[in-house]
BALUMPA-946654 format. One record per residue (C-alpha): x, y, z; residue in one letter. Coordinates in steps of 0.2 Angstrom, whole numbers, padded with zeros to 4 digits, always signed. Each point is the difference from the previous one (the first is absolute). Last residue first. Layout:
XYZa...
This chain:
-0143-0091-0167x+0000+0003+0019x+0014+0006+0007x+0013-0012+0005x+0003-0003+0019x-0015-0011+0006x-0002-0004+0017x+0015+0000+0011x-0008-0012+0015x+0010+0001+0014x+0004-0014+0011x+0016+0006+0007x+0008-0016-0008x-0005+0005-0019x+0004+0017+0001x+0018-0002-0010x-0009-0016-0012x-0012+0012-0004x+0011+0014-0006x+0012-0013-0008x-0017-0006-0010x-0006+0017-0004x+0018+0005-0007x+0001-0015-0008x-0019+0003-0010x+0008+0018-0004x+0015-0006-0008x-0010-0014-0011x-0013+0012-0004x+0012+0012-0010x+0002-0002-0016x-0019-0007-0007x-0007+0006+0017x+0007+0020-0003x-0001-0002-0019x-0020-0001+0004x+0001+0013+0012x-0001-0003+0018x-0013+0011+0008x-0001+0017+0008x-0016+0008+0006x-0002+0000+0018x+0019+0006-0001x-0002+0013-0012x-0013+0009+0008x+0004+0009+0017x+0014-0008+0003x+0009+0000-0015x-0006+0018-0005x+0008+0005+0018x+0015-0009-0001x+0005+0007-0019x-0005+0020+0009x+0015-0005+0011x+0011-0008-0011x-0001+0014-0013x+0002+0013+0015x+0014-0009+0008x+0008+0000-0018x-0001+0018-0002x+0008+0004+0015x+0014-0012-0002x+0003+0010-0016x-0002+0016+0008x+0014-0003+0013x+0006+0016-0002x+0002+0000-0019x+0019+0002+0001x+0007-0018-0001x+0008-0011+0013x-0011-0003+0014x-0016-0009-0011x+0009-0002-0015x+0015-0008+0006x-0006-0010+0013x-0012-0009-0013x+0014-0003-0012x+0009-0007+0016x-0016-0012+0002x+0004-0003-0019x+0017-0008+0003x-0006-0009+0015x-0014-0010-0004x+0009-0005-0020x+0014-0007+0011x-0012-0010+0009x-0008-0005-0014x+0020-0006-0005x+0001-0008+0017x-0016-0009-0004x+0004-0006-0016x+0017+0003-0008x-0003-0013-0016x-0018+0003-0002x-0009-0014-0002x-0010-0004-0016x-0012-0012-0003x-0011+0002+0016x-0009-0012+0010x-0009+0007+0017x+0003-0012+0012x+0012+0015+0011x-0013+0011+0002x+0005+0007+0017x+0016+0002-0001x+0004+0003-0019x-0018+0010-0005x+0005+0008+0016x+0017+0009-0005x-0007+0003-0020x-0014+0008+0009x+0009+0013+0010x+0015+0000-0015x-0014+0007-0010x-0009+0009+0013x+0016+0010+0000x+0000+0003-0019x-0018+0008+0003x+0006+0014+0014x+0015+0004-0011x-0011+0003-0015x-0012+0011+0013x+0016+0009+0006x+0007+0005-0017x-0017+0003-0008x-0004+0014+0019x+0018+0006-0006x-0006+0007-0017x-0013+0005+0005x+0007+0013+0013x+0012+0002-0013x-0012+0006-0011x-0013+0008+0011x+0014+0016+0001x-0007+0002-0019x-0019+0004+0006x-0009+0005-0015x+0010-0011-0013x+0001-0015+0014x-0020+0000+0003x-0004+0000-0017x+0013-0016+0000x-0010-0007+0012x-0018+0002-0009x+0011-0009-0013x+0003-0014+0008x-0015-0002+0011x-0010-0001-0018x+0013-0013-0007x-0004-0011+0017x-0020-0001-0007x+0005+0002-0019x+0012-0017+0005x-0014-0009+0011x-0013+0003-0013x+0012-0007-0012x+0003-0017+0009x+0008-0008-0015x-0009-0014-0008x+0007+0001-0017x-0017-0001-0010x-0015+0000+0014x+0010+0015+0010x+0000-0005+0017x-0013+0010+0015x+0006-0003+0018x-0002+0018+0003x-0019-0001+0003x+0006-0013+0013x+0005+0013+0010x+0016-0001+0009x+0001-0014+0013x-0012-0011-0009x+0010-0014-0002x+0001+0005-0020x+0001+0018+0005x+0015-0004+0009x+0008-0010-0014x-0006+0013-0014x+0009+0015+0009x+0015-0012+0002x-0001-0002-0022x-0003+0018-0001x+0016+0006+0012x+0011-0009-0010x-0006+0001-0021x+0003+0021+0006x+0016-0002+0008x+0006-0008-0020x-0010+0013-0009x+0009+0013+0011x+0016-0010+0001x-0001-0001-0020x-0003+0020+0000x+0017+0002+0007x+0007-0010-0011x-0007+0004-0016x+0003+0021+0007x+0020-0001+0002x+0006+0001-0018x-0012+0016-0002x+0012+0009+0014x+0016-0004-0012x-0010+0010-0013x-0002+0015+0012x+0018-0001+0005x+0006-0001-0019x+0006-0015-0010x+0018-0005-0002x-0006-0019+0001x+0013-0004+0012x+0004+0014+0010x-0017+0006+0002x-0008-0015+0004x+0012-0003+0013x-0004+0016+0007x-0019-0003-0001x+0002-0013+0011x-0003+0009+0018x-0017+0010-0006x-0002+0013+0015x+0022+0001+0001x+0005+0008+0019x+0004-0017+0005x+0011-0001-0015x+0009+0018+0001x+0016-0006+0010x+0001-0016-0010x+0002+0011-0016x-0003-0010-0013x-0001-0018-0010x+0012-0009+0013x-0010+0004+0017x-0017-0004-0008x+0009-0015-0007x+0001-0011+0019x-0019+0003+0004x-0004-0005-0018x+0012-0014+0003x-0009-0004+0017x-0018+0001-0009x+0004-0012-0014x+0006-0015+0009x-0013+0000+0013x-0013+0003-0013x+0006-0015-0008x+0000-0010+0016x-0016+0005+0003x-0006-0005-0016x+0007-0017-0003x-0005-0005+0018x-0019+0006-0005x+0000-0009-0015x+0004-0016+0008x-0009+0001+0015x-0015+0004-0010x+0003-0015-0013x-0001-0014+0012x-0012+0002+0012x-0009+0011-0010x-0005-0016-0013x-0011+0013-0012x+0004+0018+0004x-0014+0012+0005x-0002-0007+0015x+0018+0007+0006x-0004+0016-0009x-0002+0010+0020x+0017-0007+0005x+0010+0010-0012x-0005+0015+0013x+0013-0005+0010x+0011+0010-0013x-0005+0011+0002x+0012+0013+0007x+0019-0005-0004x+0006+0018-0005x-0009+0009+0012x+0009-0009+0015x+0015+0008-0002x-0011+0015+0002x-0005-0003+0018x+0018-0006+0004x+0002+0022-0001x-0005+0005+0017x+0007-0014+0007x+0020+0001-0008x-0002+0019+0005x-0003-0004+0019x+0015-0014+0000x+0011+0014-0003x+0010+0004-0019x+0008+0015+0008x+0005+0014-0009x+0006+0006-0016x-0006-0002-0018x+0012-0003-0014x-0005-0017-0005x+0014-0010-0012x-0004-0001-0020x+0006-0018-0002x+0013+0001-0013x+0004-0006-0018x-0007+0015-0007x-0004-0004-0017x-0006-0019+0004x-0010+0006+0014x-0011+0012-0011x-0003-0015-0011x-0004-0010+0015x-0012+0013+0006x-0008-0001-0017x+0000-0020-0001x-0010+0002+0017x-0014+0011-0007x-0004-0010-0014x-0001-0015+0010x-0011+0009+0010x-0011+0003-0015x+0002-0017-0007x-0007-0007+0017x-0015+0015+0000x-0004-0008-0018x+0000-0019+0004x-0012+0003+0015x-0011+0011-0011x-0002-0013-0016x-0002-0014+0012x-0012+0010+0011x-0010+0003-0016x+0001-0019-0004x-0007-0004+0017x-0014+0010-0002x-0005-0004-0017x+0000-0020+0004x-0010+0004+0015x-0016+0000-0012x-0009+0015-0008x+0010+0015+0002x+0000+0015+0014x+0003-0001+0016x+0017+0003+0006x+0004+0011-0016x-0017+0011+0004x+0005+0003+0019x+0017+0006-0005x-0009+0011-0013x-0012+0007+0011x+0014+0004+0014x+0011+0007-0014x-0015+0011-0007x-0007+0005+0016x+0018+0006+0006x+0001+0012-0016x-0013+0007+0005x+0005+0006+0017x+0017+0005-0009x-0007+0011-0010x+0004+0016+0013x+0019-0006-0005x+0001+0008-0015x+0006-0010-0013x+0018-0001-0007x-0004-0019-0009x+0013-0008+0011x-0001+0010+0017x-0020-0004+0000x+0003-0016-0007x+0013-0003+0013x-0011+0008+0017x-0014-0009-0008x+0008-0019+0002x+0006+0007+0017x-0017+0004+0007x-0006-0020-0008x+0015-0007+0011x-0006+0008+0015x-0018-0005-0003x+0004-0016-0006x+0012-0004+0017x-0013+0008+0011x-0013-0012-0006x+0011-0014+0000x+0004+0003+0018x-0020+0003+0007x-0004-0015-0008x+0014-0008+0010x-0004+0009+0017x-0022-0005-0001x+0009-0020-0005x+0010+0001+0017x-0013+0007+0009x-0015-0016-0006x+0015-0011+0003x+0003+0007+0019x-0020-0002+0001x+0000-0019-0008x+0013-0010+0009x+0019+0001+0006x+0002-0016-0012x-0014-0002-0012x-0004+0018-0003x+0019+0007-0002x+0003-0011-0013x-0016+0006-0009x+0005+0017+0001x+0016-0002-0006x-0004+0001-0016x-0019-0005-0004x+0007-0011-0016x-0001-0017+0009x+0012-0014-0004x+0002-0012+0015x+0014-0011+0000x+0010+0007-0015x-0007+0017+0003x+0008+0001+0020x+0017-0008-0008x-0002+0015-0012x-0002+0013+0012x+0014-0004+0011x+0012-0001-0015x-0007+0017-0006x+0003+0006+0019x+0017-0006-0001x+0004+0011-0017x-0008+0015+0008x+0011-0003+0016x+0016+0000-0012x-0006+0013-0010x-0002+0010+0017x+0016-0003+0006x+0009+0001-0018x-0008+0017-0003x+0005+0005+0020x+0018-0002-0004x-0002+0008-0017x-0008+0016+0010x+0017+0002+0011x+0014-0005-0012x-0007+0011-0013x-0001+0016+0010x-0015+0005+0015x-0010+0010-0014x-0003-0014-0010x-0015-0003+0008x-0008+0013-0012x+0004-0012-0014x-0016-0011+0003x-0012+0014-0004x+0000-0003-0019x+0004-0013-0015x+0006-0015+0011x-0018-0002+0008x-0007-0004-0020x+0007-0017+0006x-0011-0007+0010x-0017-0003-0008x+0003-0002-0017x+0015-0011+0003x-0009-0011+0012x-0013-0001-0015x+0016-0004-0013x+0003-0013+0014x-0017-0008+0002x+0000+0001-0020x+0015-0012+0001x-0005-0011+0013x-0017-0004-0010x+0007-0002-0018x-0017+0001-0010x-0010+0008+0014x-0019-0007+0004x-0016+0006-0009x+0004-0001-0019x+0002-0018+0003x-0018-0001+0004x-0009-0002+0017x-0019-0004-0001x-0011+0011+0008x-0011-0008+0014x
């Protein structure tokens, strides 16, 4: 057994939870989100607060769910002991499937600004993309002990919060001089159509930050210090993400925002007097943070399924130095890019991917507020050291709010239902590996019966204890371990 050093764990754990929360989330403020802002301010800040205020919830949800039983399989594992072990085994196949999509969409902007920023042609893009999606991978795996990789999210999470910053005193400065509110021009209805074809990109904004769950072992005393962290952070994303909402309509031309591809750069502009292509530069540490920050996600859940057998154990291969799943990450790093080759040949794939991420993430938060709803009712012995002060009506609000996300991109967008299309494909070919091999194969992984056993030894005992009178013998639940 290797011996754990100091050098292993985080110095200040709910602080470099949060400067990972950081890294993860808030590269979304420096593209896409703006083109929501096409319904007017009134409109798109109303949906902001909505979904902040679901995402903020759902982190409450998630971290009375990690104070009773921390697990960093995402929702997956939830899923597995309260609905049971195929719906689990679909909702971890859709998560992957999200943080892949998310790095890969984020990666083809990263090369879209350093193609725009260093005036190169845009045939190099390709290459450019392996280079960010090798680097993203090497800042995620590389260095000897934990201690490197929590320093270098420190170091990043700081850096993108100084760069908002930076952006918000320029739209303040800009305020200052004009005293006024620029006031929307546009003309036309602001209908309850255009509000759900663009709540989608409110959402952008606050993506990921699920994904804290996945470090919750990586912390000593989790119970503690991840719901710490993690309230810090999403309350500071929260904060920051409605006033960069707000400023986009004091630093320029509201008219023109949702027309912007890089929504900060006028704030950059105004206040450092820099040029377009300079301001661009100031958007690329954030934007490849949510890469690296998607990439850490979808390779700690590729090492939780391989580690129960559902993936291929040959991806269930840690580094002997930090211990970070690297054959999972260049495994999901691979899919990455080989999707963003597929974008640059095929642009109209672009939104078509774009709202295949939105409906998976939407699909995953639900099982949240799925799991967090029956981990109260029917796992009520289970001790946690946290409660979330809204509870079930508050998962319940989480329920509802992303099930009208998952209205609005299957009937409300202009893909034709290609979204939904492409998720029925994922979970049907997901059904057919499970069946056919995963299931005769799958196991509890160690993490699994050190986190989760009490859960699913309930749930076997309150299964019993329903057949019980008919005389029926259950047999054995669990998979063999």
């Amino acid at each position: 057994m290797n011996k754990t050093s100091a050098f292993d764990r985080p110095t200040f754990p709910s602080f470099d939870l949060w400067s990972l929360g950081i890294v993860i989330v808030l590269g979304g403020c420096f593209c896409d989100w703006n083109k929501g802002d096409a319904v007017g301010l009134a409109s798109f800040i109303s949906a902001t607060v909505l979904s902040g205020a679901a995402f903020f919830v759902l982190v409450l949800c998630i971290c009375e769910i990690v104070s009773g039983l921390p697990f960093s399989g995402g929702a997956y594992g939830v899923i597995r002991i309260t609905v049971g072990f195929f719906p689990g085994f679909l909702v971890a196949c859709t998560e992957v499937c999200y943080c892949i999509l998310v790095v890969s969409l984020t990666i083809f902007s990263l090369a879209s600004m350093l193609s725009d920023s260093l005036e190169l042609k845009t045939q190099y893009n390709p290459l450019l993309m392996l280079i960010i999606c090798f680097f993203s991978s090497f800042a995620v795996t590389y260095g000897k002990t934990l201690y490197f990789f929590w320093k270098f999210n420190n170091i990043l999470g700081v850096n993108c919060l100084l760069l908002v910053i930076l952006y918000l005193l320029g739209s303040f400065v800009y305020f200052s001089k004009h005293g006024t509110v620029p006031i929307i021009t546009q003309t036309g209805s602001r209908s309850m159509k255009e509000l759900l074809y663009c709540f989608p990109r409110s959402t952008w904004i606050f993506m990921g930050l699920e994904n804290l769950s996945f470090a919750c072992k990586m912390i000593p005393n989790p119970k503690k210090e991840f719901v710490k962290g993690s309230i810090y952070c999403v309350s500071t994303i929260l904060f920051v993400s409605i006033l960069v909402v707000v400023c986009s309509y004091l630093s320029q031309d509201p008219n023109l925002i949702f027309s912007e591809q890089y929504p900060l750069n006028a704030g950059f502009m105004l206040f450092l007097r820099c040029s377009y292509r300079q301001a661009t530069m100031l958007s690329m540490p954030s934007t490849f943070a949510t890469a690296s920050g998607f990439t850490f996600s979808f390779g700690k859940l590729i090492d939780a399924l391989s580690a129960s057998r559902l993936f291929p154990i040959s991806l269930h291969n840690n580094s002997k130095q930090s211990r970070m799943p690297f054959v999972a990450i260049i495994g999901g790093s691979l899919g990455s890019y080989l999707i963003c080759c597929l974008i640059w040949f095929f642009p109209s794939l672009h939104s078509i991917f774009s709202n295949f991420c939105y409906l998976a993430a939407y699909v995953s938060y639900c099982s949240y507020a799925v799991g967090y709803i029956s981990l109260k009712i029917n796992f009520s012995t289970i001790k946690y050291s946290f409660f979330s002060p809204l509870g079930v009506f508050g998962a319940a609000y989480v329920l509802i709010i992303f099930f009208f996300g998952i209205v609005s991109v299957v009937f409300f967008q202009t893909d034709k239902q290609m979204g939904l299309v492409m998720l029925s494909i994922l979970w049907i070919f997901s059904s057919c590996y499970y069946f056919t091999y995963a299931k005769a194969v799958q196991k509890l992984s160690p993490e699994e019966q050190e986190s989760l056993m009490i859960a699913h030894v309930i749930k076997l005992k309150n299964k019993r204890s329903r057949v019980y009178g008919a005389g029926v013998d259950t047999g054995a639940v669990l998979p063999a371990v």
